[in-house]
GUDOVO-314218 format. One record per residue: z, x, y of N, C-alpha, C in turn. Coordinates in steps of 0.001 Angstrom, whole numbers, padded with zeros to 6 digits, always signed. Last residue first. Layout:
BEGIN
ZXYZXYZXY;...
//
This chain:
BEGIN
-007426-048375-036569-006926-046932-036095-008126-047008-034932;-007820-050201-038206-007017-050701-036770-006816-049369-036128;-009438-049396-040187-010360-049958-038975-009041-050369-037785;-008701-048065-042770-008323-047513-041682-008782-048427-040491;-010110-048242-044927-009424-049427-044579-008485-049375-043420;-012139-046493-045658-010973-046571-046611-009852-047348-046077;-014211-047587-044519-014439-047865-045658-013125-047455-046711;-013270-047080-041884-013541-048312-041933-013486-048226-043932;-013711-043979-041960-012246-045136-041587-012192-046696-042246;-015939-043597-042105-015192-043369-043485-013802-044112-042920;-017551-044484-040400-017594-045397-041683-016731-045125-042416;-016464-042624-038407-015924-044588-037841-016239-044771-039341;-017492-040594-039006-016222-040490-039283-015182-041925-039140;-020196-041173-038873-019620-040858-040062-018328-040647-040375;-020247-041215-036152-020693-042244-036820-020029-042330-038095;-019974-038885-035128-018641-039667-035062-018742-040436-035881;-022398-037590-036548-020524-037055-036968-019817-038303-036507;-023689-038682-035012-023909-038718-036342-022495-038253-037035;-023334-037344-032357-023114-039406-032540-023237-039161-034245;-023640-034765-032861-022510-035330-032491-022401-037195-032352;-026784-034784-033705-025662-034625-034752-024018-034961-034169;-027827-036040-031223-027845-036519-032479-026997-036218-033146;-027140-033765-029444-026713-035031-029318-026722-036023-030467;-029129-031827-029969-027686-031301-029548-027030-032547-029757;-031720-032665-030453-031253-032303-031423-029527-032042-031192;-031861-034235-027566-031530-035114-028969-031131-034112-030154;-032362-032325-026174-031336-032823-026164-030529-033917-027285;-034994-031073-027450-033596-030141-027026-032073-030802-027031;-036162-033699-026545-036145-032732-027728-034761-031981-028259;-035995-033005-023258-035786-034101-024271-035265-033999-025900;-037314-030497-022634-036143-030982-022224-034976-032250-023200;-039846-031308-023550-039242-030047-024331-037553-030608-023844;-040616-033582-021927-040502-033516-023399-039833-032232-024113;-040465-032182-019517-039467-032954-019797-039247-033675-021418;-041129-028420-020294-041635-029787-019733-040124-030763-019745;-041496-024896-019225-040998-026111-020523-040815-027536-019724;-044675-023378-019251-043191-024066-018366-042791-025114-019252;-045548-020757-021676-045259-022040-021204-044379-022132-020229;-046441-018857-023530-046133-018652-022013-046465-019802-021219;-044863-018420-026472-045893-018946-025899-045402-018599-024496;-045618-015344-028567-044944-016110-027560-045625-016955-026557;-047822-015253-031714-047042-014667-030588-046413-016060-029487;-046310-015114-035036-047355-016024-033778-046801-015226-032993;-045561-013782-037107-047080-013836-037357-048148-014630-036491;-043884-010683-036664-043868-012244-036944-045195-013234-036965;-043544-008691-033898-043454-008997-034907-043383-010814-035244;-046200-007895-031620-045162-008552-031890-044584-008695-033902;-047106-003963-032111-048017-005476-031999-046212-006318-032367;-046398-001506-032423-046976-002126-031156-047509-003270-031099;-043244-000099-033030-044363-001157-033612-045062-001486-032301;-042372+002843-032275-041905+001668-032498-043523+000997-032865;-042327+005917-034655-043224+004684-033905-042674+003413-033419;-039990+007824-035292-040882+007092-035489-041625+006589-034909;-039154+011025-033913-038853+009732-033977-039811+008706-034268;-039261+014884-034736-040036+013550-033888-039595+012156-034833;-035967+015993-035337-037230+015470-034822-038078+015037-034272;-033507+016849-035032-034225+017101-033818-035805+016363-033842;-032768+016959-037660-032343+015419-036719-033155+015534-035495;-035735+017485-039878-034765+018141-039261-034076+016601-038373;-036092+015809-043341-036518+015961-041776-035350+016432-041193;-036585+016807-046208-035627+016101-045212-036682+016125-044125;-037143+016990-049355-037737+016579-048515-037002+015977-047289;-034796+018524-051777-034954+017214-051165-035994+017949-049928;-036818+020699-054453-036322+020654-053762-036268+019462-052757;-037362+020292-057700-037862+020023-056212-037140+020043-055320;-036078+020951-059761-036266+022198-059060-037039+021657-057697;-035458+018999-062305-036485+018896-062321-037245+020261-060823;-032575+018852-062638-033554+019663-062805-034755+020078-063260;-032019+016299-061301-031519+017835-060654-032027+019273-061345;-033980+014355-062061-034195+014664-061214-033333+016239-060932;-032624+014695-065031-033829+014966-064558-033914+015005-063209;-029689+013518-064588-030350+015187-064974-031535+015019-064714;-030251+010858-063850-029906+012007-062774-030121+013099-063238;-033317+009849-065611-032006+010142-065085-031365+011011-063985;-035771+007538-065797-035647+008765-065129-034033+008922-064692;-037141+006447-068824-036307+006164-067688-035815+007484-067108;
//
C-alpha cells in the first residue's frame, strides 16, 4: 500500500499545468447515447404531458377523500 511517505519521497516532482494554458476539448458528439429528436410536438404529446401533470393531483385528492372517509371524517 502506497503511503504519503512514499510518495514525498519518492523525488517526482507534481506534474502541473501552467493556468495560462491550453484548455481542454469540449466534446464534439452529444452526450448520452440518443440524439435529439427534431420533432413538432403533436396533440398526443400535448396530451401525455397533461395527464402526467393532472393525474397525480386527482390522485392526491383522491387519497386524501379515502383517508377522511376511512378515519370517519366524511361530514368534513
Amino acid at each position: 500500500m502506497t503511503t504519503a511517505e512514499d510518495i514525498i519521497e519518492s523525488g517526482k516532482p507534481a506534474r502541473l499545468r501552467p493556468a495560462g494554458g491550453a484548455m481542454l476539448k469540449p466534446a464534439q458528439h452529444p452526450a448520452g447515447p440518443f440524439e435529439a429528436a427534431v420533432a413538432k410536438p403533436s396533440a398526443r404529446d400535448a396530451l401525455v404531458t397533461g395527464l402526467l401533470v393532472i393525474y397525480p393531483a386527482f390522485a392526491a385528492v383522491a387519497a386524501i377523500l379515502a383517508g377522511l372517509y376511512l378515519a370517519g371524517a366524511s361530514s368534513v
